[in-house]
C-alpha positions as CSV (number, residue, x, y, z in Angstrom):
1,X,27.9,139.8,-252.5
2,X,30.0,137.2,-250.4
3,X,33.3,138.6,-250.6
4,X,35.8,137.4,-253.5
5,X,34.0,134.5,-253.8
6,X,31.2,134.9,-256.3
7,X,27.6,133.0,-256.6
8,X,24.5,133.0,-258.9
9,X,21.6,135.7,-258.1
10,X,18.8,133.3,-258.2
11,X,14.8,133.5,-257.0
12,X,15.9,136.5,-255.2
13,X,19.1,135.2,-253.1
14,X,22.6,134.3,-253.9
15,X,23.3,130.5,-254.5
16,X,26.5,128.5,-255.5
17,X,26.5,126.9,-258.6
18,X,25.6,123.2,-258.2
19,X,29.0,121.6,-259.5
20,X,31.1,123.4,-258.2
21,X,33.0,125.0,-261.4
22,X,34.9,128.4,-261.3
23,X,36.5,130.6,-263.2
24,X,39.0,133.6,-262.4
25,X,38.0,137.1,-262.0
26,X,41.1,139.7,-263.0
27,X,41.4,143.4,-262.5
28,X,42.5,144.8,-266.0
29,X,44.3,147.5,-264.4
30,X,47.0,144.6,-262.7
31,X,46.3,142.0,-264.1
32,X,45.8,140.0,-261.3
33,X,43.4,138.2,-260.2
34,X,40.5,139.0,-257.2
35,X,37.8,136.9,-257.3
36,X,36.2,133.9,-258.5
37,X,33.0,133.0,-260.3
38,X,30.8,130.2,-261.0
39,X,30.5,128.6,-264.3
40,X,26.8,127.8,-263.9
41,X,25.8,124.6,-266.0
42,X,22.4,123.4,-266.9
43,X,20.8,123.1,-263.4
44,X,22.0,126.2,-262.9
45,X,19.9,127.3,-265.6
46,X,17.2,125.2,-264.9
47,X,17.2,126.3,-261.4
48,X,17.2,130.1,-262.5
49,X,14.4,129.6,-265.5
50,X,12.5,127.5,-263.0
51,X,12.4,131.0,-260.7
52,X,11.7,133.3,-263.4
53,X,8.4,131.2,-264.8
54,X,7.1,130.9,-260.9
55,X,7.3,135.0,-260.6
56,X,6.3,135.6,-264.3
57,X,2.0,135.3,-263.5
58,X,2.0,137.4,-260.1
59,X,4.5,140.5,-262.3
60,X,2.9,140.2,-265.4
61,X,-0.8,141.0,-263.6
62,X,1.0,143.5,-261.6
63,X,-0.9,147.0,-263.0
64,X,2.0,149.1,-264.6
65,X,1.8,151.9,-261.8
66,X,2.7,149.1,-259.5
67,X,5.7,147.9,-261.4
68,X,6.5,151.4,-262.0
69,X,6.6,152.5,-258.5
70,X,9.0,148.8,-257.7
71,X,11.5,150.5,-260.7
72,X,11.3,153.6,-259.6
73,X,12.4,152.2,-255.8
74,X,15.0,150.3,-257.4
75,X,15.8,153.6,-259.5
76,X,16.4,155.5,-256.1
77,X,18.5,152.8,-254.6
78,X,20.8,152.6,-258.1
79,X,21.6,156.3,-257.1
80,X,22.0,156.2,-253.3
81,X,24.9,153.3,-253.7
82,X,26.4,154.5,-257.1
83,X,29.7,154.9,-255.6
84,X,29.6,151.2,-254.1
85,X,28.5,149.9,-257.5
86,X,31.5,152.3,-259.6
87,X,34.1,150.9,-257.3
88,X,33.0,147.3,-258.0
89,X,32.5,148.2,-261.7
90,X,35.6,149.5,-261.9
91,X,37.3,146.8,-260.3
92,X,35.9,144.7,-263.3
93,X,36.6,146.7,-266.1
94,X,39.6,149.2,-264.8
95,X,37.2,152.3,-265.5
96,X,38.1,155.5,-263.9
97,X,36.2,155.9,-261.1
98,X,35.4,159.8,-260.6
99,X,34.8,159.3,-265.0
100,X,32.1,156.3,-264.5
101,X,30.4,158.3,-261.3
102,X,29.9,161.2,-263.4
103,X,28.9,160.1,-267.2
104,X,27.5,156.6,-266.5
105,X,25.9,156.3,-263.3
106,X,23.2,159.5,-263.8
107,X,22.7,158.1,-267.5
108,X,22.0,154.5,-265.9
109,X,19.5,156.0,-262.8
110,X,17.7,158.0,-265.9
111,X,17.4,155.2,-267.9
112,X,15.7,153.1,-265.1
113,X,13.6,156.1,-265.1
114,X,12.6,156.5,-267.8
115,X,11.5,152.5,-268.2
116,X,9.6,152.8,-265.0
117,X,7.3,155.4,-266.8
118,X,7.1,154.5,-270.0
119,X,5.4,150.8,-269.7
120,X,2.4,153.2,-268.4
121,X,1.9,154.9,-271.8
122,X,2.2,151.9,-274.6
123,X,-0.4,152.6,-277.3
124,X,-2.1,151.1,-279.5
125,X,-4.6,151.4,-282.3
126,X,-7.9,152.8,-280.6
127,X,-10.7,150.8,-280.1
128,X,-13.7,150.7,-282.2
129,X,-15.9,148.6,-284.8
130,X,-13.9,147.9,-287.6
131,X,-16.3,145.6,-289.2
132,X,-20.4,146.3,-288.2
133,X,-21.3,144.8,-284.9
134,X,-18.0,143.9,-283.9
135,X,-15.7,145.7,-282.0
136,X,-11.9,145.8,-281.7
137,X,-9.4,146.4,-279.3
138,X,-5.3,145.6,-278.9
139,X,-4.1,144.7,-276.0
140,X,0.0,144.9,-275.4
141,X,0.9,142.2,-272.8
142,X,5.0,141.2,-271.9
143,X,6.6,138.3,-274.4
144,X,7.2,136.0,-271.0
145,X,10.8,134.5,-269.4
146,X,13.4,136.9,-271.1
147,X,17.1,135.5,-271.5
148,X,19.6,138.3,-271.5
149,X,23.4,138.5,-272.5
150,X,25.1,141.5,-271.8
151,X,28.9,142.2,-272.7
152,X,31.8,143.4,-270.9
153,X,32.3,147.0,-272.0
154,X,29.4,148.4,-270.0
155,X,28.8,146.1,-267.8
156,X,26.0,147.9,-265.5
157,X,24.6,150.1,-268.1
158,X,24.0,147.1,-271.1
159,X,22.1,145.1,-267.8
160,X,20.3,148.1,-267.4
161,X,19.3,148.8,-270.8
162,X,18.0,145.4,-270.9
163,X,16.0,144.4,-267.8
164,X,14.6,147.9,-267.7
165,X,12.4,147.7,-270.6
166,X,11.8,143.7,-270.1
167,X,10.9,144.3,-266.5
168,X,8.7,147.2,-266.8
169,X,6.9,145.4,-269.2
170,X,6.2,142.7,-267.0
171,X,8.4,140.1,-268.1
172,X,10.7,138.2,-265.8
173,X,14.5,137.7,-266.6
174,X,17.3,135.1,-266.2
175,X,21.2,137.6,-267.6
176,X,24.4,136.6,-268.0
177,X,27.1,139.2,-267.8
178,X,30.2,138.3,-269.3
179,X,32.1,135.8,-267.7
180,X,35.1,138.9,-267.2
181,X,32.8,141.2,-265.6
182,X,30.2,139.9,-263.3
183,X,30.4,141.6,-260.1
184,X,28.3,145.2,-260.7
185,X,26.1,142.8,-262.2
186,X,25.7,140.6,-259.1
187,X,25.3,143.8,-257.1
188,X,22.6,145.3,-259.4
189,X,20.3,142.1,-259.0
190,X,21.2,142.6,-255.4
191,X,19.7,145.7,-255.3
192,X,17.0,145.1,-256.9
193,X,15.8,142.4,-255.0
194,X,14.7,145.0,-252.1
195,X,12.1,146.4,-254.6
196,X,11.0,142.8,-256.8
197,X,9.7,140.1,-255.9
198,X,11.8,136.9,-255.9
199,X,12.4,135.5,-259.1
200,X,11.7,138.4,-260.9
201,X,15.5,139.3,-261.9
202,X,18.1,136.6,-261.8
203,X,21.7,136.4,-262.4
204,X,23.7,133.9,-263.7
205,X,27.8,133.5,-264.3
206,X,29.7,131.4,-266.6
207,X,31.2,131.3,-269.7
208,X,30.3,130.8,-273.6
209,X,28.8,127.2,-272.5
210,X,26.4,128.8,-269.7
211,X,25.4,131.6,-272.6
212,X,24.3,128.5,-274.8
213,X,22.5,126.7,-272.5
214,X,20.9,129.9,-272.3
215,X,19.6,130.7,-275.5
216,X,19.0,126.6,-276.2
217,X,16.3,126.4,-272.9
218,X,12.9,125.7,-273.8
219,X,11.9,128.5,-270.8
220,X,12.5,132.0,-272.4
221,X,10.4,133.3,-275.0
222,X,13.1,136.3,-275.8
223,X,16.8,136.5,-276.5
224,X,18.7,139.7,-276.1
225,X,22.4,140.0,-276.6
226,X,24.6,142.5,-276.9
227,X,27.7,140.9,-278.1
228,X,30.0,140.3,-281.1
229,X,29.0,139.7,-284.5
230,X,30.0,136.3,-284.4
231,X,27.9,135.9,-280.6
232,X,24.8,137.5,-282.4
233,X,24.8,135.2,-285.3
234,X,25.3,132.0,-282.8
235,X,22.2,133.4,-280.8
236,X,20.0,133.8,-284.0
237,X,20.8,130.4,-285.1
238,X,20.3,128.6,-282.1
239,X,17.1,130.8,-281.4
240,X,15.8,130.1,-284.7
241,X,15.2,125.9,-283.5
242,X,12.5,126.7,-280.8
243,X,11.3,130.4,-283.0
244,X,12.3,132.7,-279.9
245,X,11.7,136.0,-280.5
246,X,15.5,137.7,-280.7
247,X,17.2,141.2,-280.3
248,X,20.6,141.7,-281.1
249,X,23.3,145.1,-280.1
250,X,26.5,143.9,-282.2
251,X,29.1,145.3,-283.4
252,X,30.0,148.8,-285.0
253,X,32.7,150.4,-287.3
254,X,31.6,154.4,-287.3
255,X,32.0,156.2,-290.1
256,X,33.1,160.3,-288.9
257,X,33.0,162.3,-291.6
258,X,34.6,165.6,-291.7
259,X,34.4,168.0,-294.5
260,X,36.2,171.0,-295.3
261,X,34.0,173.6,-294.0
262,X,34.5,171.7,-290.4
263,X,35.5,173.4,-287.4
264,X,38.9,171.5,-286.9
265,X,40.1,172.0,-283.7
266,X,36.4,170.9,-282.1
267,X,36.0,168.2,-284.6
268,X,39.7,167.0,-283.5
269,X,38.9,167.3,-279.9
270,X,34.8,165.7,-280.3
271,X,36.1,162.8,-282.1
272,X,39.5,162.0,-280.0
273,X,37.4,162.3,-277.1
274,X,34.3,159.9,-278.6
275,X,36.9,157.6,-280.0
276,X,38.9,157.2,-276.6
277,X,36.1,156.9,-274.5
278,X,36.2,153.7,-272.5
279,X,39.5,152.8,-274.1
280,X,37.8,152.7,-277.7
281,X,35.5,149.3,-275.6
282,X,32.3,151.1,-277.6
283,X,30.2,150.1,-280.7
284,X,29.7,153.2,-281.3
285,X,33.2,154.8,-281.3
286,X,34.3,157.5,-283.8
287,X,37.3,155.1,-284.8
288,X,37.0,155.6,-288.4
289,X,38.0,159.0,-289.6
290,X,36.7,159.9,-293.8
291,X,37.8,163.7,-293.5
292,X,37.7,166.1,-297.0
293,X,41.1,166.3,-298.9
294,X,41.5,169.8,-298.1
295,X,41.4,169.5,-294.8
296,X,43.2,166.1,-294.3
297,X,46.7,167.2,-293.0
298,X,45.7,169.9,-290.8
299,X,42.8,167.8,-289.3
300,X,45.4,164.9,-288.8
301,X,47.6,166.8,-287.3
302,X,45.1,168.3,-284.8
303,X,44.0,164.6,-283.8
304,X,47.4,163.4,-283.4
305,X,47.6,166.1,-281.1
306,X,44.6,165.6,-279.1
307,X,45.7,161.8,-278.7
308,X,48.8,162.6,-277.1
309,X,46.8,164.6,-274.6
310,X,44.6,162.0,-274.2
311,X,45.8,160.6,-270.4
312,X,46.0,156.6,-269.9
313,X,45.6,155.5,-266.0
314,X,44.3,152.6,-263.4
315,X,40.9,154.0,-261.3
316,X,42.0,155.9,-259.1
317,X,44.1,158.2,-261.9
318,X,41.4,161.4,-261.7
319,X,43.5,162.3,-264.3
320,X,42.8,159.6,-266.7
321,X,40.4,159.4,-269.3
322,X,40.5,155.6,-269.9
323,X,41.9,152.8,-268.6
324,X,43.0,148.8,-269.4
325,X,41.2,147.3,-272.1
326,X,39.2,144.8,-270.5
327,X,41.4,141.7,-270.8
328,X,44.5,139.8,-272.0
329,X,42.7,138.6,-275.1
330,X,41.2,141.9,-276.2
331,X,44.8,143.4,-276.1
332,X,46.7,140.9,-277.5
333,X,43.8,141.4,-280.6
334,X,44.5,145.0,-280.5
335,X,48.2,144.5,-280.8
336,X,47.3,142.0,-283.7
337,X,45.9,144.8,-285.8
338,X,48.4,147.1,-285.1
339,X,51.1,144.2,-286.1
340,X,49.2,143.5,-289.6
341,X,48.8,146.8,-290.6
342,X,50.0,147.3,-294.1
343,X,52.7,148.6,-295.2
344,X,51.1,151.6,-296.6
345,X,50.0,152.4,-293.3
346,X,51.5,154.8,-290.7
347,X,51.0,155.0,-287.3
348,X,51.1,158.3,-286.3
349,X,51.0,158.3,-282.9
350,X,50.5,155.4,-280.0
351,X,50.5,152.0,-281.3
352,X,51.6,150.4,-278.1
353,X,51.0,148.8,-274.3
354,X,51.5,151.1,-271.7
355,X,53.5,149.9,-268.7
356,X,53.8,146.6,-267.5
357,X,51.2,145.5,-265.9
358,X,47.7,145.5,-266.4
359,X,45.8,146.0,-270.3
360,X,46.6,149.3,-270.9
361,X,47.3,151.0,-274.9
362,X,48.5,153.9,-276.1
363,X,45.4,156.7,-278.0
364,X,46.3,155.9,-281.2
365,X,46.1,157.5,-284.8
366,X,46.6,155.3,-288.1
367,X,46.5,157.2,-291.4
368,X,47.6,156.3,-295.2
369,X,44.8,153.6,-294.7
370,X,42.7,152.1,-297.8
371,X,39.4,151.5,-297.5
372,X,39.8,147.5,-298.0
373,X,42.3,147.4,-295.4
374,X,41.6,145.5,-292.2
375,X,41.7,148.7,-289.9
376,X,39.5,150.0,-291.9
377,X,36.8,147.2,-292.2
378,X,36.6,145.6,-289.1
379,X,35.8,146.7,-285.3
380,X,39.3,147.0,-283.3
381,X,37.3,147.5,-279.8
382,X,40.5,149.6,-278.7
383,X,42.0,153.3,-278.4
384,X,42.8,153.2,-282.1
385,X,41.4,155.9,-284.5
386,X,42.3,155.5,-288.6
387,X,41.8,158.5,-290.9
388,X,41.0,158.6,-294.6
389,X,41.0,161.3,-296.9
390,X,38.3,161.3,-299.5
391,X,37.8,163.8,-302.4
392,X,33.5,164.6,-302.7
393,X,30.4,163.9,-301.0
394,X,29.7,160.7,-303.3
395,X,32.9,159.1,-301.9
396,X,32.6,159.9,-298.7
397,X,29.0,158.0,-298.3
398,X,30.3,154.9,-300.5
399,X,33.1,154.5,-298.0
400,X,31.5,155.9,-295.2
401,X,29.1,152.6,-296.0
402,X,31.5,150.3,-297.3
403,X,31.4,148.1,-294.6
404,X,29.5,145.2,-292.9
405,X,28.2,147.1,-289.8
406,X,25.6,149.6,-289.7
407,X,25.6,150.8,-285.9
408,X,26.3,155.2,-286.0
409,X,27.8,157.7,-287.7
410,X,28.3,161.2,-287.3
411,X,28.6,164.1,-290.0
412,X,31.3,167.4,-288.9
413,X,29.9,170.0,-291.4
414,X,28.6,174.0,-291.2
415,X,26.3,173.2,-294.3
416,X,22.8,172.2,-293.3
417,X,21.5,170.7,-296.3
418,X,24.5,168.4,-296.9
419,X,23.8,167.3,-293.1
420,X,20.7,166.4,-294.2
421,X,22.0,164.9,-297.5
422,X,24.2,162.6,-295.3
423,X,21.7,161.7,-292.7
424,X,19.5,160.4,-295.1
425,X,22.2,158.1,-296.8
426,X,24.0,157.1,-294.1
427,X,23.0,153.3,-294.0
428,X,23.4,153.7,-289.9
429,X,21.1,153.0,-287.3
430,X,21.7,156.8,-285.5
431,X,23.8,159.7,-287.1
432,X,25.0,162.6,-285.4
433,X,25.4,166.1,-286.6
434,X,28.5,168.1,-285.0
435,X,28.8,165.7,-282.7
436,X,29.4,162.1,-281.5
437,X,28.3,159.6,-279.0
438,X,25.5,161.3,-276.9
439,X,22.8,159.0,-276.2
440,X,19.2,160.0,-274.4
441,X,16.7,157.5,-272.9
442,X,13.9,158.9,-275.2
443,X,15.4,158.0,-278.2
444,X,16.4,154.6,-279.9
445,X,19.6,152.9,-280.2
446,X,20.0,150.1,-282.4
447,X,22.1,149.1,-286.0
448,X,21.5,147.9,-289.2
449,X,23.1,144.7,-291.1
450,X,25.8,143.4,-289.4
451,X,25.1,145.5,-286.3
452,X,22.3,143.5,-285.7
453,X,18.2,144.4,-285.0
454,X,16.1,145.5,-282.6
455,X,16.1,149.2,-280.2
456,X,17.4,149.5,-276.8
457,X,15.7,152.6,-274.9
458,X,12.9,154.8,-275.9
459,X,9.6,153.3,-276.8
460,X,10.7,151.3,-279.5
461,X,13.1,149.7,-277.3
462,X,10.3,148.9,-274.7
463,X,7.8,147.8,-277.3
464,X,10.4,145.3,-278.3
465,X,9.4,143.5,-275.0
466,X,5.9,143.1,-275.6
467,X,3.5,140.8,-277.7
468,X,0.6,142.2,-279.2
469,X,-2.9,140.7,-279.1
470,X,-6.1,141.6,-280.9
471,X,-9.2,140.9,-279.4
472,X,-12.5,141.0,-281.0
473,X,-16.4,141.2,-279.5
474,X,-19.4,140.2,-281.1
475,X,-21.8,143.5,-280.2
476,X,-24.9,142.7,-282.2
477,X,-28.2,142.6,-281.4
């Protein structure tokens, strides 16, 4: 990386953007800003495109132990330098730095891991004569150029998540981070470039412009975002002109749904701390509380309780267990709701900035809510958790789906056959039992409706980067 001055990852070595443009960098944690990046325009594009077509033949005939072994490298090296890439991380996003060292970096090395291995075990239908004297086969071969937009909440881990599947696959990829978070990005591709050949993995900055040109090149045969609702349907649309192939992460409003048999202290403490992870900067947060009647002001309390513990600090704070939100705009919209709430609506705890400097809000709780309320319906992306009380089972799955997203849920119960009641009308993409947030690499992850379509990890998530091809012989005589 060439010091605060930031360039374009392209055929395997940093360039500068070819007009010059720049944007400002800011650490969320001051405010300030440290660095500068390009805003990449269409040569840029052209220019990284035109590298990832050149390496697609030579990876895509690469046999899958070969790319394998390259991930696996590149796996290692993730690991040897995960403080370096925290510390940069962190500086983009104002992460705690002992936090993201221990619960994101391991997750991130296994997930490269587990990518490198599984593009040796696709399957397929097996091979035989499905009509006389003709037999079949399937062959699963990657989609191509891959274009990849990853947001600024996990910066390293969404990159990860995507070109590990597209990679090991044998596809070739041109990703934009988000324009407020491109450094660990940078370094990744960086990285990586010891263990791929040139070309294979390219990084480009900019802004919302840069992320169109994107998606509107004739190059990639593939989409991927992880974004906002709004971002995802931009994508799709624009996709649909050329027929890309598309896979969308958007956003989330969990349902958590506690009944009255509930443990209440654990369910307090598992959902403040799943809620406040990463500053509330998750699709999957438990931000929307449906607890039992019965239990509602003694589960409230407990929360509000477990928010006030919840410590608020810049990356160095070991004590901390979130930091800024990531910039001036994502606070000033989590203010917003806040500042709208209705009048009916108490806010029981937080509510506020902390300090003066930097993006930083207060854990907060919100109860009296109605389910048509905005705090209810739509994703705050921010340390704020609302509670509902609801009166049965049937109420607590119409509200629990009651919205336009369709990302996770989790169900807080001792009774196993309404867990499994609830897990099989839960109109979410993953539901949890007793728990919330835990993810594995053999597993999918991926939302329904307005969450979008399409797995990241496991083998669904990798099979999402291939094509597949049937090929037919002529055996007679």
């Amino acid at each position: 990386m060439s010091g605060e001055r930031l360039r374009n990852f392209i055929g395997g070595e940093y360039v500068d953007a070819k007009d010059g443009r720049s944007l400002e960098v800011v650490d969320p944690s001051t405010g300030e800003t440290y660095a500068e990046a390009p805003v990449s325009g269409a040569g840029d594009v052209d220019a990284a495109f035109r590298a990832a077509a050149e390496a697609f033949p030579a990876w895509r005939d690469a046999t899958p132990g070969e790319r394998s072994l390259a991930m696996l490298r590149f796996a290692d090296a993730v690991e040897r330098r995960a403080g370096e890439l925290v510390e940069v991380e962190s500086r983009d996003t104002g992460k705690p730095l002992q936090l993201t060292l221990d619960e994101e970096m391991p997750a991130m090395v296994d997930n490269l891991r587990f990518f490198a291995g599984a593009s040796r075990v696709l399957e397929g239908r097996a091979s035989g004569e499905y009509m006389a004297d003709h037999t079949s086969s399937v062959r699963r071969e990657p989609v191509g150029v891959c274009a990849q937009v990853t947001p600024w909440n996990y910066p390293m881990m969404m990159a990860v998540w995507k070109i590990g599947p597209a990679l090991s696959t044998g596809n070739t990829v041109v990703l934009k981070p988000s324009e407020t978070t491109p450094a660990s990005t940078l370094m990744l591709a960086e990285i990586a470039a010891e263990f791929l050949p040139p070309g294979v993995f390219n990084v480009i900055c900019g802004d919302r412009d840069t992320g169109r040109a994107l998606v509107e090149h004739p190059t990639p045969q593939m989409v991927s975002i992880t974004g906002s609702v709004r971002a995802g349907m931009e994508v799709a649309a624009a996709a649909a002109k050329d027929l890309k192939r598309v896979h969308l992460e958007l956003g989330g409003k969990a349902p958590v749904i506690v009944f009255d048999d509930a443990d209440v202290e654990a369910a307090a403490a598992g959902i403040a701390e799943a809620g406040y992870f990463n500053a509330g900067q998750d699709c999957t947060a438990a931000t929307r509380v449906l607890v039992a009647d019965r239990l509602h002001d003694a589960f409230t309390e407990a929360l509000t309780e477990a928010a006030k513990g919840t410590a608020v600090g810049p990356p160095s704070d070991t004590g901390a267990f979130y930091g800024p939100v990531n910039n001036a705009n994502q606070l000033e919209r989590v203010q917003g709701f806040i500042e709208r709430a209705p009048s009916h609506a108490k806010v029981l705890t937080g509510g506020e900035r902390v300090g003066d400097s930097g993006y930083f809000f207060a854990p907060t709780v919100v109860g009296g809510l109605r389910q048509d309320d905005e705090l209810v319906q739509k994703e705050v992306f921010g340390p704020v958790i609302t509670v509902q009380g609801f009166s049965d089972e049937r109420q607590a799955v119409e509200w629990a789906n009651g919205v336009d997203y369709g990302l996770a849920a989790s169900v807080w119960t001792q009774n196993h056959g309404r867990a499994m009641r609830m897990s099989k009308a839960l109109d979410f993409g993953a539901v949890w039992v007793n728990t919330h947030i835990p993810l594995v690499s053999e597993m999918p992850h991926g939302g329904f409706k307005h969450s979008g379509y399409g797995k990241d990890m496991s083998m669904y998530g990798v099979e999402d980067y291939t094509r597949v091809k049937h090929v037919m012989h002529y055996i007679g005589g």
